[in-house]
C-alpha positions in Angstrom: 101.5 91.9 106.2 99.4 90.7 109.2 99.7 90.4 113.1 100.9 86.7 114.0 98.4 84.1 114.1 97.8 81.3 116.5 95.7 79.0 118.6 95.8 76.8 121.8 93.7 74.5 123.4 94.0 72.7 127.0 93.4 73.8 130.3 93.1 77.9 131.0 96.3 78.4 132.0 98.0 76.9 129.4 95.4 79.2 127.1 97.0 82.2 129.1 100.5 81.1 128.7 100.4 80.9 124.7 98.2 84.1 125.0 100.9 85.7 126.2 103.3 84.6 124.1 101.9 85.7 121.1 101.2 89.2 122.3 105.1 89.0 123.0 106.1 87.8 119.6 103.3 90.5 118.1 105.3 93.4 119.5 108.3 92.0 118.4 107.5 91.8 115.2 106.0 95.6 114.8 109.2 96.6 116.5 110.9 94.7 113.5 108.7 96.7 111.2 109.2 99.9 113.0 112.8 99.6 112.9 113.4 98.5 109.2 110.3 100.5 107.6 111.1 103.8 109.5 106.9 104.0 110.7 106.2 104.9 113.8 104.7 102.2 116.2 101.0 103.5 115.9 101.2 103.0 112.2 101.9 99.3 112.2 100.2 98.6 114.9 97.1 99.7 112.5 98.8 98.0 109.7 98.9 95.5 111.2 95.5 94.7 112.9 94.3 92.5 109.8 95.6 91.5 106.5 97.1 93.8 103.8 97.9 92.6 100.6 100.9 94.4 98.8 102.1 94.6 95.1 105.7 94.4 94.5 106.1 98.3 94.3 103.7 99.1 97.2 106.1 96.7 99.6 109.1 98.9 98.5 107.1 102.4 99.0 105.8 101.1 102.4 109.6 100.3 103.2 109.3 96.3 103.7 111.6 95.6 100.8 114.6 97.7 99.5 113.6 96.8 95.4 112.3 94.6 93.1 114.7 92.5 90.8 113.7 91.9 86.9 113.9 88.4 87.1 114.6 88.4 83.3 117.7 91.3 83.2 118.9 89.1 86.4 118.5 85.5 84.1 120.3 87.5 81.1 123.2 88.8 83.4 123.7 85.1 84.7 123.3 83.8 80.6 126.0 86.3 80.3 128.4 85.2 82.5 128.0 81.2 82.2 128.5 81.7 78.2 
């Protein structure tokens, strides 16, 4: 999880413009989080201020994902049903 990531180059108002656009889309996002993880805006706001690596069962504790499948119950369910 990490805050969006960009760059620009040309003249200083063009620099500006994508500036601003990215601080737009950054608050977007945390609003995103905020609204699907339940955390309040200050959390991923710090969350989000440089990279965080999550394990499967940390991304469901944290609230970014509802669960984690078993890839091989799921692949024996679908066996099941194609036999």
């Amino acid at each position: 999880m990490h805050q969006p990531l960009g760059g620009a180059q040309g003249q200083a108002s063009d620099i500006v413009i994508q500036a601003n656009e990215i601080v737009r889309l950054k608050d977007l996002l945390n609003e995103v989080f905020v609204k699907h993880t339940g955390k309040p805006k200050e959390v991923i706001e710090r969350d989000t201020d440089r990279d965080i690596y999550f394990s499967a069962q940390q991304a469901v504790d944290y609230g970014l994902i509802d669960t984690v499948l078993d890839t091989t119950k799921e692949e024996a369910k679908a066996g099941a049903k194609v036999k």
